[in-house]
DRENSE-834409 format. One line per field, with one value per residue (C-alpha): chain; residue in three letters; x, y, z; residue number from 1. Coordinates in Angstrom, 2 decimals, always signed. Example, Ala and Ser with C-alpha at 12.3 -4.5 7.8 and 13.67 -1.06 7.14 Angstrom:
<lumros>
chain <- c(A, A)
resn <- c(ALA, SER)
u <- c(+12.30, +13.67)
v <- c(-4.50, -1.06)
w <- c(+7.80, +7.14)
resi <- c(1, 2)
</lumros>
This chain:
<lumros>
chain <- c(A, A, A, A, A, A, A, A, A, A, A, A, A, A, A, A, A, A, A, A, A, A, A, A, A, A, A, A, A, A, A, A, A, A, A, A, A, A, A, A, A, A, A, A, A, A, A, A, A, A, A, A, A, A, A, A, A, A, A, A, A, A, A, A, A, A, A, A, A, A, A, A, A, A, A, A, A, A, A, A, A)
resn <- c(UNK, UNK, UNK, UNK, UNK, UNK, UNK, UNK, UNK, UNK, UNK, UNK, UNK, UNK, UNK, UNK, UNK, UNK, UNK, UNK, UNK, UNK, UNK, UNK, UNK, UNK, UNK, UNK, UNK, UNK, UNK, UNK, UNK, UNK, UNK, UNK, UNK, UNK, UNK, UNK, UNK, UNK, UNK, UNK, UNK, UNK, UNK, UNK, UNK, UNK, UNK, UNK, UNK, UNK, UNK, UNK, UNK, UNK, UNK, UNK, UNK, UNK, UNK, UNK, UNK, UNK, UNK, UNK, UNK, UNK, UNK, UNK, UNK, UNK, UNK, UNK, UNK, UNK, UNK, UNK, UNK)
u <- c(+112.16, +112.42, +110.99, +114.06, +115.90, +118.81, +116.34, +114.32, +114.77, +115.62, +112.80, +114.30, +111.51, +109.34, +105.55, +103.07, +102.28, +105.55, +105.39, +107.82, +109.51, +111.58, +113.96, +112.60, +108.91, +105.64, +103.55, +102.42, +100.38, +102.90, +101.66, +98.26, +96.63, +99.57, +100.37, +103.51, +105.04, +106.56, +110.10, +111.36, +114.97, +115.23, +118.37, +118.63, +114.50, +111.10, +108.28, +104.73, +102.54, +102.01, +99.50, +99.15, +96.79, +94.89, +95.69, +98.59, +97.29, +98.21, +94.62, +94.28, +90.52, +90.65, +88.79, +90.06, +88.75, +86.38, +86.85, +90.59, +90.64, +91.04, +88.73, +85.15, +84.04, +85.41, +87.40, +90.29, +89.42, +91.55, +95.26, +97.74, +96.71)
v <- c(+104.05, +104.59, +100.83, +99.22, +96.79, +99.19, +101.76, +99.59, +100.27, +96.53, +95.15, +93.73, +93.21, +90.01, +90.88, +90.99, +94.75, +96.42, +98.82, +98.00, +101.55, +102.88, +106.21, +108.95, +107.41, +108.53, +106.25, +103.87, +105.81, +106.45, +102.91, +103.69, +101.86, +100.26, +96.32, +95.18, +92.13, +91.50, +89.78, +89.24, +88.91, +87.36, +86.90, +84.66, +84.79, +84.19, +85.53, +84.55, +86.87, +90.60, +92.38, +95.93, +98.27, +101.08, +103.50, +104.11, +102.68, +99.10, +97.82, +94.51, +94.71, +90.59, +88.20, +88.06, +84.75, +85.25, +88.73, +88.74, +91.62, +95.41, +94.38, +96.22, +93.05, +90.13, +92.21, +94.22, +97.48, +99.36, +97.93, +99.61, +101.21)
w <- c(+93.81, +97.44, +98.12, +98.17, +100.49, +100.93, +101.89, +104.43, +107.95, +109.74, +111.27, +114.97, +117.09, +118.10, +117.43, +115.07, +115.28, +114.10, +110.75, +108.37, +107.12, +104.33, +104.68, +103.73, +103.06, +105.12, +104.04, +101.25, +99.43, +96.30, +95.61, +95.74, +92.30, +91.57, +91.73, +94.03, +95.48, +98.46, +99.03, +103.19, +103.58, +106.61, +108.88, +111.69, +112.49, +111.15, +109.42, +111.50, +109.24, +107.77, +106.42, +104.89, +106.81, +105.30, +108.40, +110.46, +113.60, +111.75, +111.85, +109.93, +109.62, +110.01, +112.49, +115.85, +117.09, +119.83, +120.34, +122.23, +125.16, +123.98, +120.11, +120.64, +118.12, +116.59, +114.04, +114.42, +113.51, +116.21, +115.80, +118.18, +120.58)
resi <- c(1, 2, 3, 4, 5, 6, 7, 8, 9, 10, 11, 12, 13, 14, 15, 16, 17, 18, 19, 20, 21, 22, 23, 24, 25, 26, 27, 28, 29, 30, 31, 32, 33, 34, 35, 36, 37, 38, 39, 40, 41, 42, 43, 44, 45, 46, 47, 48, 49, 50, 51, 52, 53, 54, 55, 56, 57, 58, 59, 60, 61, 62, 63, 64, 65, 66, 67, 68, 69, 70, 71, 72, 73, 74, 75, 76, 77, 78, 79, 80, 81)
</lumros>
């Protein structure tokens, strides 16, 4: 199983729009129908919040408050840019 924590590629940056990636993986979608977990191992930082997008661009498809600058509503439905 590729998902692995020896496999995943360190996660080093400060923001809440960063893809989390495994060697040798494209995408997700070998878990497609099937039930995981998630475990963070974290080292010397914190976990604000994740969420698992159904496109690359890293969409959450949540509420953005009133809107916030760049949203064309009050729902993310355009992630990064």
């Amino acid at each position: 199983m590729p998902f692995t924590l020896g496999n995943c590629i360190a996660v080093t940056a400060d923001k809440t729009l960063h893809p989390v990636e495994w060697k040798g993986v494209k995408d997700l979608s070998a878990l497609s129908d099937t039930p995981v977990g998630f475990r963070f191992h974290l080292a010397g930082g914190e976990l604000y919040s994740f969420w698992v997008s159904p496109d690359r661009s890293g969409a959450s498809y949540g509420y953005v408050s009133g809107g916030s600058p760049g949203f064309t509503s009050n729902r993310d439905t355009i992630g990064k840019q």
